[in-house]
C-alpha positions as a Markdown table, in Angstrom:
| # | Residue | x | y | z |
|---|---|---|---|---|
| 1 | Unk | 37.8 | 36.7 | -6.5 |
| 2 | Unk | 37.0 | 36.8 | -3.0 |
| 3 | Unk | 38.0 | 39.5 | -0.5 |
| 4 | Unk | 40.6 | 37.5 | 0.6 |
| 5 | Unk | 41.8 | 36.0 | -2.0 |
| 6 | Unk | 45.7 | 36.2 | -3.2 |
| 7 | Unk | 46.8 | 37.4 | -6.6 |
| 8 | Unk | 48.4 | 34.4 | -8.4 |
| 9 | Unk | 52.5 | 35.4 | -9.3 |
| 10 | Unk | 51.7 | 34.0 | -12.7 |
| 11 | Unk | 49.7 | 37.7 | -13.1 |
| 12 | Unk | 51.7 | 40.7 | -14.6 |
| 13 | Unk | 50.5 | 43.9 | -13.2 |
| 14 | Unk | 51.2 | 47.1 | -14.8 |
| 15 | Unk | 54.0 | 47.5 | -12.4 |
| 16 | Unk | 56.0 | 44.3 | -13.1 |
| 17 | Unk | 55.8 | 45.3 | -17.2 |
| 18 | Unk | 57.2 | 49.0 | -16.4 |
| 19 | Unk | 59.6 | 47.7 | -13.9 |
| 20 | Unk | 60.5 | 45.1 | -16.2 |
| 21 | Unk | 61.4 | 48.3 | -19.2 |
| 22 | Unk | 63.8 | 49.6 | -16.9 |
| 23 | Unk | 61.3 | 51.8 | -14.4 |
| 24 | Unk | 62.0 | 52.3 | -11.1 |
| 25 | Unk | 58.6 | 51.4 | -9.9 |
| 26 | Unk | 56.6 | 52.6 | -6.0 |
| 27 | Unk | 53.3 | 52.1 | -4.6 |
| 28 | Unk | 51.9 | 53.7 | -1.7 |
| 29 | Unk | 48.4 | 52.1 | -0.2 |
| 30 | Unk | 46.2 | 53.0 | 2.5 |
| 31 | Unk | 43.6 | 50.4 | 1.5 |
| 32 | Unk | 43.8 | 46.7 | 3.5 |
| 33 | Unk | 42.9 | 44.6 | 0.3 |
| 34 | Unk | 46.2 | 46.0 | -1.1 |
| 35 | Unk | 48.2 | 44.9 | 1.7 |
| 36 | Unk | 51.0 | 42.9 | 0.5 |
| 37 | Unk | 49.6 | 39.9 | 2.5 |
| 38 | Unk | 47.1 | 40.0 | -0.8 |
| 39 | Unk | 50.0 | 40.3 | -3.7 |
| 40 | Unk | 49.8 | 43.1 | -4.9 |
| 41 | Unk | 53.3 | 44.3 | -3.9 |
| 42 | Unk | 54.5 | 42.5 | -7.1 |
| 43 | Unk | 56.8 | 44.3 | -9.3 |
| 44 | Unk | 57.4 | 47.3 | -6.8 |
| 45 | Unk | 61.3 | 48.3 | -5.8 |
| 46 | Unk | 59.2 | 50.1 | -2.9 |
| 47 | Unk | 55.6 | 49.5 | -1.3 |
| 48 | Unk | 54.3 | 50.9 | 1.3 |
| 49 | Unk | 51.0 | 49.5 | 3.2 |
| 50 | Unk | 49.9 | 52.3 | 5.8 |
| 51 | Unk | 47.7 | 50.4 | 7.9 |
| 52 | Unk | 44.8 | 51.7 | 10.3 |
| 53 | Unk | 45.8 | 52.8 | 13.7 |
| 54 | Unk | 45.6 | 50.6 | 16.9 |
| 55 | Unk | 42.7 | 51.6 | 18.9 |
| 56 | Unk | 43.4 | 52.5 | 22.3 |
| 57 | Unk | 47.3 | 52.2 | 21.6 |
| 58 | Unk | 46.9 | 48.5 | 21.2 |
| 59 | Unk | 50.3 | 46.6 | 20.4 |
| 60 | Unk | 50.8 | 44.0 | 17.1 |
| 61 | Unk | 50.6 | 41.8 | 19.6 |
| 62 | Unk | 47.6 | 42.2 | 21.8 |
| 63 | Unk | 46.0 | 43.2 | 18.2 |
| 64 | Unk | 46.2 | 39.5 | 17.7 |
| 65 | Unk | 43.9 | 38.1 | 20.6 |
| 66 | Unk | 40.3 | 37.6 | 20.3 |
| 67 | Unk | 39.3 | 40.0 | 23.3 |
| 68 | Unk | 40.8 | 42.7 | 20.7 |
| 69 | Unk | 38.2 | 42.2 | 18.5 |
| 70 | Unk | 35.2 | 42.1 | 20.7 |
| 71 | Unk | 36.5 | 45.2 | 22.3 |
| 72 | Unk | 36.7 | 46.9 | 18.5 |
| 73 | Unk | 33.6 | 46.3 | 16.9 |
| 74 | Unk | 31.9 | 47.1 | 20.4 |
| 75 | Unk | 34.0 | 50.7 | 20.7 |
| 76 | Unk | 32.8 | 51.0 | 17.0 |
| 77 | Unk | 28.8 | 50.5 | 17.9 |
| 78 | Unk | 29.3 | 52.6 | 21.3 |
| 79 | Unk | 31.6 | 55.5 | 20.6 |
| 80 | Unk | 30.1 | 58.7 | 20.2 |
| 81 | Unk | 33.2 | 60.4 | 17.9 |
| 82 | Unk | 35.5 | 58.3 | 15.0 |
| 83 | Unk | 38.8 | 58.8 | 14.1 |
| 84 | Unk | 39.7 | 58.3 | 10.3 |
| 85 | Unk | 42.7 | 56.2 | 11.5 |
| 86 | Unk | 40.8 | 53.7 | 12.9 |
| 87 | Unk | 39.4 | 52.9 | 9.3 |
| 88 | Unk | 42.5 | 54.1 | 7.0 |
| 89 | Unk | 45.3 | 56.0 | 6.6 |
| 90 | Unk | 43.6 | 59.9 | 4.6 |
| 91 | Unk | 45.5 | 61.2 | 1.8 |
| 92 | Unk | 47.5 | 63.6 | 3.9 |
| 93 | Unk | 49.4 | 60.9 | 5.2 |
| 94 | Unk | 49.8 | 59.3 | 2.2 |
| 95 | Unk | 50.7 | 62.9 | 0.5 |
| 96 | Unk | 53.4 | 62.7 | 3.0 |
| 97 | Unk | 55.2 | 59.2 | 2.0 |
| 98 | Unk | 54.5 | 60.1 | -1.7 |
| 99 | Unk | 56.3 | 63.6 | -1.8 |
| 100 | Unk | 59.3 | 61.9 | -0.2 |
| 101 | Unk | 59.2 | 59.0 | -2.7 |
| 102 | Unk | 59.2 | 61.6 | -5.4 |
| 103 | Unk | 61.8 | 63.9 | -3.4 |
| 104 | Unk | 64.2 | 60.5 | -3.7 |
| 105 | Unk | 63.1 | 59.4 | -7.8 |
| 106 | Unk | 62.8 | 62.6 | -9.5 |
| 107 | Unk | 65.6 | 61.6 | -11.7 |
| 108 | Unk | 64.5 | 58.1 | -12.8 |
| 109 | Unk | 61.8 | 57.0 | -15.1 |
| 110 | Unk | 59.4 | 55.7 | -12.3 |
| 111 | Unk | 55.8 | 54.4 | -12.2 |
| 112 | Unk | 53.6 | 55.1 | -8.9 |
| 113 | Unk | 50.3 | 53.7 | -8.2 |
| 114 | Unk | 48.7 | 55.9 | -5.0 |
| 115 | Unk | 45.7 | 54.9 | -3.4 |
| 116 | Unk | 43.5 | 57.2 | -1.6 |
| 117 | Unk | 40.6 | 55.7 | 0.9 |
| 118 | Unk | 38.8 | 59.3 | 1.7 |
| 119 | Unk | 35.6 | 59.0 | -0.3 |
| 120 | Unk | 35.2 | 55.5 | 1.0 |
| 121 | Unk | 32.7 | 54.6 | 4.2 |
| 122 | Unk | 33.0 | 55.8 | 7.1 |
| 123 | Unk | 31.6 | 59.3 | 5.5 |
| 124 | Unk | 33.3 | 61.8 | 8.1 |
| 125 | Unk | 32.6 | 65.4 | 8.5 |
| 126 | Unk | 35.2 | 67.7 | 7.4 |
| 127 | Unk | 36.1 | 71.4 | 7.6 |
| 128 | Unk | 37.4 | 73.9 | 5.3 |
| 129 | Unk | 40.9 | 73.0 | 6.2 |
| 130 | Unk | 40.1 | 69.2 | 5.6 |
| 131 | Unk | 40.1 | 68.4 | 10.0 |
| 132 | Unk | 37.9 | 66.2 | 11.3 |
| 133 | Unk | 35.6 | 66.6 | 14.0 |
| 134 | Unk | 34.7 | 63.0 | 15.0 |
| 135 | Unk | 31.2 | 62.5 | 13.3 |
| 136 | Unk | 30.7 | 60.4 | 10.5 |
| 137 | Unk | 28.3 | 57.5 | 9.4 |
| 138 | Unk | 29.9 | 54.3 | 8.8 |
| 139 | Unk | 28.9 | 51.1 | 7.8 |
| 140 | Unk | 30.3 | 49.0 | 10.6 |
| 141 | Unk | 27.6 | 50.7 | 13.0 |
| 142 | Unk | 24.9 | 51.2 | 10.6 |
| 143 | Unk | 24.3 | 48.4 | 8.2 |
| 144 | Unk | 21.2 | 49.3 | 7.0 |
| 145 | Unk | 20.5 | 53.1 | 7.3 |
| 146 | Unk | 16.7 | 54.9 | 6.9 |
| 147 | Unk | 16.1 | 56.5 | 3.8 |
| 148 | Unk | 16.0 | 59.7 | 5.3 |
| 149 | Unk | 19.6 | 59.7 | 6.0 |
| 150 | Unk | 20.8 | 59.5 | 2.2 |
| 151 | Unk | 21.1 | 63.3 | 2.2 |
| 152 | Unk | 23.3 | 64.1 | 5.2 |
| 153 | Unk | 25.3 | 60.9 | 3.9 |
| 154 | Unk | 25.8 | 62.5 | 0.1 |
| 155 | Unk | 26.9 | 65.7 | 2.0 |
| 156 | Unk | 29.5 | 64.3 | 4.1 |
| 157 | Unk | 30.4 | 62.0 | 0.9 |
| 158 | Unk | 30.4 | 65.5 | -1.5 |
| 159 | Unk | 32.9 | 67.1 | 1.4 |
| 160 | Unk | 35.3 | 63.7 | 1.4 |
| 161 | Unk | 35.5 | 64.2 | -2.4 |
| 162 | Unk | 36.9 | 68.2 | -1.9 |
| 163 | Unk | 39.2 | 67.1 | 0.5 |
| 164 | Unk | 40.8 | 64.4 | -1.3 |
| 165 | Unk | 40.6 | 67.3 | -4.3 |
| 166 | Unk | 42.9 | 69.4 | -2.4 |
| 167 | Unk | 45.2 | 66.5 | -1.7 |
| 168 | Unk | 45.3 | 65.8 | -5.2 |
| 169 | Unk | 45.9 | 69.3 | -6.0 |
| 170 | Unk | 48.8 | 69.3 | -3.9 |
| 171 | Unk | 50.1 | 66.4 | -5.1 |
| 172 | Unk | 50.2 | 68.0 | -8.5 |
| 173 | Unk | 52.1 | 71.1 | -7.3 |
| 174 | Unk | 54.2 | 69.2 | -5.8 |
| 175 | Unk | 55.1 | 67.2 | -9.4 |
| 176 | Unk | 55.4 | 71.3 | -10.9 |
| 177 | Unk | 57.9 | 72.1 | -8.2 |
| 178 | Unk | 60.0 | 68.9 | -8.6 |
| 179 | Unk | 59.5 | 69.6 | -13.1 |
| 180 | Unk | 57.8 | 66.3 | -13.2 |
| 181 | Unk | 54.3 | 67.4 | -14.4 |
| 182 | Unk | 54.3 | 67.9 | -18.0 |
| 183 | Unk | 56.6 | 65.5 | -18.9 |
| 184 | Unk | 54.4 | 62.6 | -16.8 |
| 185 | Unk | 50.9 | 60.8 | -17.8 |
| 186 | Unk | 49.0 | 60.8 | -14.7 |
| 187 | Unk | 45.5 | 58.8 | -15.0 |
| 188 | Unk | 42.8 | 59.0 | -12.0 |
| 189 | Unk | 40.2 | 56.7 | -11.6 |
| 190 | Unk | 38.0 | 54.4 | -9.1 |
| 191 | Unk | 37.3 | 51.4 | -8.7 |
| 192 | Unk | 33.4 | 51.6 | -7.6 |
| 193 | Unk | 30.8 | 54.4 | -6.9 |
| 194 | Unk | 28.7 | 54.6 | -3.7 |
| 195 | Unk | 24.6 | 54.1 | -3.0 |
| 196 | Unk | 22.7 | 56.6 | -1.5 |
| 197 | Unk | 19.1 | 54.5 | -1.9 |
| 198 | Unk | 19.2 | 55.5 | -5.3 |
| 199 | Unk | 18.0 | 52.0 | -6.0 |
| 200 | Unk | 16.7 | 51.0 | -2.6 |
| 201 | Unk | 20.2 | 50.5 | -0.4 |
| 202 | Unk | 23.7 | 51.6 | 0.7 |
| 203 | Unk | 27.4 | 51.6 | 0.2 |
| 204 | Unk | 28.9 | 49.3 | -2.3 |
| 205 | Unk | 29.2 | 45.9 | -3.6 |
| 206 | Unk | 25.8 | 44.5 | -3.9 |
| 207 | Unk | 24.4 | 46.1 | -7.0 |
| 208 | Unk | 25.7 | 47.2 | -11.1 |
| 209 | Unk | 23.9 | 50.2 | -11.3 |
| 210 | Unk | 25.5 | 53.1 | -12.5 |
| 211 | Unk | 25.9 | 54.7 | -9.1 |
| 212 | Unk | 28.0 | 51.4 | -8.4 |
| 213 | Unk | 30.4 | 51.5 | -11.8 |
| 214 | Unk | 30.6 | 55.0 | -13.5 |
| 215 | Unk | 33.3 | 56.3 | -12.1 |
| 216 | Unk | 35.6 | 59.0 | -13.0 |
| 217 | Unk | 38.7 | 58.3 | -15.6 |
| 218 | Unk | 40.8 | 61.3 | -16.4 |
| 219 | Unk | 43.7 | 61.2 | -18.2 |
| 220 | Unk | 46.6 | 64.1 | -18.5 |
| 221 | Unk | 48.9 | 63.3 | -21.3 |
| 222 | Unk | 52.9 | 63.8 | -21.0 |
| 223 | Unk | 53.8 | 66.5 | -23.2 |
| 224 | Unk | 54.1 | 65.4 | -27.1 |
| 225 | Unk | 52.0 | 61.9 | -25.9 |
| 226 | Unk | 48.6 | 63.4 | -26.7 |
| 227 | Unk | 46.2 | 61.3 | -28.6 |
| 228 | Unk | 46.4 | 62.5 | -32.2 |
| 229 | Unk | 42.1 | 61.8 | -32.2 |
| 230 | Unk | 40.4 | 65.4 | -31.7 |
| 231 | Unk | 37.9 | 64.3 | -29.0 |
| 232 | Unk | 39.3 | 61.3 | -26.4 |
| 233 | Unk | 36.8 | 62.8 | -23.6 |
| 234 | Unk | 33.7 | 61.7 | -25.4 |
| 235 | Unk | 34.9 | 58.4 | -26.2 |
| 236 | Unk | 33.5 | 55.2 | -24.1 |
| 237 | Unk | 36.0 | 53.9 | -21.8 |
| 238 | Unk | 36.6 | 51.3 | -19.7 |
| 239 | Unk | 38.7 | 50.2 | -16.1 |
| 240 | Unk | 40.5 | 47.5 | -18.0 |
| 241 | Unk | 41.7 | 50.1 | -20.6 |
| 242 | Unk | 44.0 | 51.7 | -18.0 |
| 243 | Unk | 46.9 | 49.4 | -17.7 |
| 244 | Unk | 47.6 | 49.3 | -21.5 |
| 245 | Unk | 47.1 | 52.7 | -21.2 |
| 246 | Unk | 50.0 | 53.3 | -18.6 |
| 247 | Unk | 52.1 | 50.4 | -20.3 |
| 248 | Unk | 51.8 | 51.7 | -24.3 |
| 249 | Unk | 53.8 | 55.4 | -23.6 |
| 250 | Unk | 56.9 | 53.1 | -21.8 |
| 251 | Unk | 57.5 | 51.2 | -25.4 |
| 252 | Unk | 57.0 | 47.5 | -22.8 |
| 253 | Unk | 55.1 | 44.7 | -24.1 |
| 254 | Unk | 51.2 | 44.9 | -23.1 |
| 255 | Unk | 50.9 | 41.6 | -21.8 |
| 256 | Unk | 48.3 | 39.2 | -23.7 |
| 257 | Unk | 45.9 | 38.5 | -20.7 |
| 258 | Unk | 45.1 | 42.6 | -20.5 |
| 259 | Unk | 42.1 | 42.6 | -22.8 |
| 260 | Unk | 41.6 | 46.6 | -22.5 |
| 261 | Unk | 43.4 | 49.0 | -25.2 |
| 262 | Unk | 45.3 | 51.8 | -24.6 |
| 263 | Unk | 43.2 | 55.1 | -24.8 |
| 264 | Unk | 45.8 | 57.0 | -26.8 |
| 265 | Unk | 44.1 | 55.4 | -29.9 |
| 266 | Unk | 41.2 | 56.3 | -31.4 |
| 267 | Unk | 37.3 | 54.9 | -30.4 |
| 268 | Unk | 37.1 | 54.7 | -34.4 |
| 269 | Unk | 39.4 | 51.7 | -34.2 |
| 270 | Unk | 37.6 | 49.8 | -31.0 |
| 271 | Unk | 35.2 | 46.5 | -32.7 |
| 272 | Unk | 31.7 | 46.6 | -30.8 |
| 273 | Unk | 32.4 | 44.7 | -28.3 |
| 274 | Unk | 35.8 | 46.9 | -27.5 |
| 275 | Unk | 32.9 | 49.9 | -27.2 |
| 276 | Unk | 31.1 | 47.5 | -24.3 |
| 277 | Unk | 31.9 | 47.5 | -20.9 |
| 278 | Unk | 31.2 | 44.2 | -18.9 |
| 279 | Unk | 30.7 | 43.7 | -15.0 |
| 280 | Unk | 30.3 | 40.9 | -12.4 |
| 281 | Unk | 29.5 | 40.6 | -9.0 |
| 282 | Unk | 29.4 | 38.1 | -6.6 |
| 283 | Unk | 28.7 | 39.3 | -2.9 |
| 284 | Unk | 27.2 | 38.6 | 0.0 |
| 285 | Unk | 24.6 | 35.7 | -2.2 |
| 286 | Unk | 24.3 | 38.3 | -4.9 |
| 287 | Unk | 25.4 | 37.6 | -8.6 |
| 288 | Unk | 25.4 | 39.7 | -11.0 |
| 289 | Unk | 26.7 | 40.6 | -14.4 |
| 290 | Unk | 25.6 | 43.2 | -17.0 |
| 291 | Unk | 26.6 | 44.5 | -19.8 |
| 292 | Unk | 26.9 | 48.2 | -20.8 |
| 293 | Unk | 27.2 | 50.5 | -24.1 |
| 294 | Unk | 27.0 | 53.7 | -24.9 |
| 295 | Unk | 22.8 | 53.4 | -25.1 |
| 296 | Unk | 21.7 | 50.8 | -23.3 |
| 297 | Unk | 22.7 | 48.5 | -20.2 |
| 298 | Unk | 21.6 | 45.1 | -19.3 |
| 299 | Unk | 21.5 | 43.6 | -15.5 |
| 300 | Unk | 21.0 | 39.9 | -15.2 |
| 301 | Unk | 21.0 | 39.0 | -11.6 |
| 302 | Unk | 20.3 | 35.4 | -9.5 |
| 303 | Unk | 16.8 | 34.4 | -8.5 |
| 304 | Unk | 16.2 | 35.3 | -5.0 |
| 305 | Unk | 18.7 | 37.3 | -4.4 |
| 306 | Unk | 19.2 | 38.5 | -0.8 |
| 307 | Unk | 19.5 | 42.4 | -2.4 |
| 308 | Unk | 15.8 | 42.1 | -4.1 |
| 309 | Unk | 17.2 | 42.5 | -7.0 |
| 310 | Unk | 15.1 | 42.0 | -10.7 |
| 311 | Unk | 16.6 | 39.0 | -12.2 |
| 312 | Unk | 16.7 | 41.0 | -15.7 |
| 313 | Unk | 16.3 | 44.7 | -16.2 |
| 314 | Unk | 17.3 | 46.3 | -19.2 |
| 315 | Unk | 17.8 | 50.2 | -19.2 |
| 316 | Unk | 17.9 | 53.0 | -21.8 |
| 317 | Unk | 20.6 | 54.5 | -20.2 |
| 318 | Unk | 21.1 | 57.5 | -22.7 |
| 319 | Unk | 17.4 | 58.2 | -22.1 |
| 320 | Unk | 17.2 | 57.3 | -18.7 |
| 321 | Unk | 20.7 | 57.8 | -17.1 |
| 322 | Unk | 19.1 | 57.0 | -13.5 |
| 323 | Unk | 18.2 | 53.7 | -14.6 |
| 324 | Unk | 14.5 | 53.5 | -13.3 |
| 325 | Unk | 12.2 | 52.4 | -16.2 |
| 326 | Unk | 13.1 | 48.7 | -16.8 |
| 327 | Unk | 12.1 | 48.0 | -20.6 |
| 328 | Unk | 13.3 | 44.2 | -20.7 |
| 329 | Unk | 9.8 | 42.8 | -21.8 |
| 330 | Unk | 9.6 | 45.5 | -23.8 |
| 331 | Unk | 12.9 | 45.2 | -25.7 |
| 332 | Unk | 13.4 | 41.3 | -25.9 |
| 333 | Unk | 15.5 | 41.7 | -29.1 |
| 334 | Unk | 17.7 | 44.5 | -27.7 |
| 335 | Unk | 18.5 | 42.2 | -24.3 |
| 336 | Unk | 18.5 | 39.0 | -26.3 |
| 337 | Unk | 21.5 | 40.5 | -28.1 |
| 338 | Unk | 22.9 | 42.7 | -25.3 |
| 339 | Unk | 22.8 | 38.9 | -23.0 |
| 340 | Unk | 25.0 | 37.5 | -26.2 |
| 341 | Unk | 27.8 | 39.6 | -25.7 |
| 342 | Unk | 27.8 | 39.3 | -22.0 |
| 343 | Unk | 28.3 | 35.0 | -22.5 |
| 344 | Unk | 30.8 | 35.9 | -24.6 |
| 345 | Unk | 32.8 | 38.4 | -22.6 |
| 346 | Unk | 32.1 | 36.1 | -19.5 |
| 347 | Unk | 33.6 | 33.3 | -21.5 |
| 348 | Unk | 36.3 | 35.1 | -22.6 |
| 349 | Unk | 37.2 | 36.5 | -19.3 |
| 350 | Unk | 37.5 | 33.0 | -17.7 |
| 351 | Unk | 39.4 | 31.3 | -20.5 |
| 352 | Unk | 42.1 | 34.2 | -19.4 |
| 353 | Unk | 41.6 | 33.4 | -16.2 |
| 354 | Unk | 45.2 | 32.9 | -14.5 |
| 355 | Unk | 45.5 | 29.6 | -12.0 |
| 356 | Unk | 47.4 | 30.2 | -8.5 |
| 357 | Unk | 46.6 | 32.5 | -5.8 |
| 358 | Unk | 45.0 | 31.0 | -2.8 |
| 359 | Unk | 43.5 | 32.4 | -0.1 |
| 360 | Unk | 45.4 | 35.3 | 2.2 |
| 361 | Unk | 46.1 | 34.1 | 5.9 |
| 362 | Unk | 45.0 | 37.2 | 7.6 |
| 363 | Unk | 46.3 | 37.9 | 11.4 |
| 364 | Unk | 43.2 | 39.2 | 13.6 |
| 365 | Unk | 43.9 | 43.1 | 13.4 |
| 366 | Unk | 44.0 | 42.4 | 9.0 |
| 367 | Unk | 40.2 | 41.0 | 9.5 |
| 368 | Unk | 38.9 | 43.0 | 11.7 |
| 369 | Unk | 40.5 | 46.4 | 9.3 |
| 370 | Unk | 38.6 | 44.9 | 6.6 |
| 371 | Unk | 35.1 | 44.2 | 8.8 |
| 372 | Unk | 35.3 | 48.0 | 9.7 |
| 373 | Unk | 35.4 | 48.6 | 6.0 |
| 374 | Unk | 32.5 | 46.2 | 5.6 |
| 375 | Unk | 34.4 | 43.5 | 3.5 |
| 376 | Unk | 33.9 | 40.6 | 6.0 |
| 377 | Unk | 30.7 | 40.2 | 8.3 |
């Protein structure tokens, strides 16, 4: 899927099956691939896109005329401070609409999906109190950054991460003053990690490593929902495993095409290929897959990739969790069979593949939101 494509209506999303068991459902977004110009505002009884700020005061309109980009991406390159809302919306504001959804729905069953943007590029400098100061190091003015800046960019990602924390943790005070908390399953997760030239580059979206696709999944159970398994923490899991997850407790139907399984159960019940984790990629000229278990991970990328990337490594990943001794000539048998599963999940993934969609028609301000992100050139 590209970045602009549109999600087919033929797709059930985890909000359409709750909404569709009597939920009341909301979703709050800050990111501009969520807009609902993209589709994902199916199945919501409330959505709320809250898009970057005009620069400069700019009006929908004038946001609309080719001189408004030009004068963007050249304030971008030229400025010496940023301001987050020129990227995205931070999760204070998005604290904000979210405690008044929940103010409004305490009552009802409900289902909301909140989307923070902090920890993504730009990479701004934050104080105790989470305030910004201007300086950060974004993508949009620095492509390709030296080596030598990978530090000062982890720092300023490290202090994103506490500041969304704090949201988070307010968030969840909130759900204890309004006696929603132990009675509610709240899951957090990513969707991608960030490079800091731990394999040569930057940012996201043009490798598999682990840096790229281990990302946190926690999991609090409502109370009297916890898995009956001792140990769920140490079990492999995977980002497809979370709609199930959120769909199981509500009694709905877990729609066919959803190929994860709900985590309440036990890893003992999960076939081999359930305890594998597949990825693709396909960015910028780069395509990749790989294939992932609990010990080893093979990466199968396209010959002359624009990244430089190997077109097969192999990793012991439970040996070597940084992923930097490739042992694919050394372990022909182990990839040969690791390459297997990946033509069958890849298979598999395609004959589920849903027809429809289309491409978004996105207005001038939409594209240049998602150029400052680094999704379009």
């Amino acid at each position: 899927m590209s970045k602009t494509a549109v999600l087919a209506d033929e797709i059930t999303l985890v909000s359409e099956a709750l909404k569709g068991a009597g939920y009341t459902t909301g979703g709050i977004v800050s990111n501009i691939n969520l807009a609902p110009s993209f589709g994902f505002q199916q199945g919501y009884d409330e959505y709320y896109y809250l898009a970057p700020d005009y620069l400069a005061g700019a009006s929908e309109s004038s946001s609309k005329l080719i001189l408004y980009q030009i004068a963007r991406s050249v304030w971008f390159k030229l400025k010496r401070g940023y301001r987050v809302g020129d990227f995205y919306q931070d999760s204070t504001t998005v604290n904000a609409v979210a405690f008044d959804w929940l103010e409004r729905h305490k009552d009802a069953r409900f289902f909301l999906f909140l989307h923070y943007m902090d920890p993504h590029d730009p990479y701004f400098e934050r104080g105790k109190d989470g305030s910004y100061d201007g300086t950060a190091v974004a993508r949009v003015s620095n492509q390709h950054p030296e080596p030598e800046l990978a530090a000062e960019m982890q720092r300023l990602y490290a202090g994103e991460i506490r500041s969304l924390d704090a949201n988070i943790a307010r968030l969840l005070d909130r759900l204890r003053a309004l006696d929603l908390y132990d009675d509610t399953l709240i899951v957090l997760t990513a969707d991608h990690g960030e490079e800091f030239h731990e394999h040569g580059g930057f940012w996201h979206g043009l490798t598999l490593y682990d840096e790229q696709i281990r990302v946190p999944l926690i999991v609090k159970w409502p109370r009297g929902g916890e898995p009956d398994h001792a140990s769920p923490d140490a079990e492999f899991a995977r980002l497809i495993d979370v709609a199930p997850t959120l769909i199981a407790p509500s009694g709905a139907e877990i729609p066919e095409a959803m190929r994860g399984l709900d985590l309440a159960r036990s890893g003992s019940e999960r076939s081999e290929t359930e305890r594998m984790a597949f990825v693709e990629e396909d960015h910028e000229g780069n395509v990749i897959r790989a294939l992932r278990t609990e010990t080893w991970k093979l990466i199968e990328s396209n010959e002359g990739n624009p990244r430089g990337l190997p077109p097969h490594e192999l990793f012991d990943v439970e040996r070597d969790p940084g992923e930097t001794r490739n042992l694919y000539e050394s372990y022909g048998d182990v990839a040969a069979s690791l390459r297997a599963h990946s033509d069958a999940q890849q298979q598999l993934a395609r004959a589920d593949a849903v027809e429809g969609g289309g491409t978004a028609e996105l207005s001038d301000e939409q594209r240049a939101a998602l150029q400052a992100l680094g999704y379009l050139e």
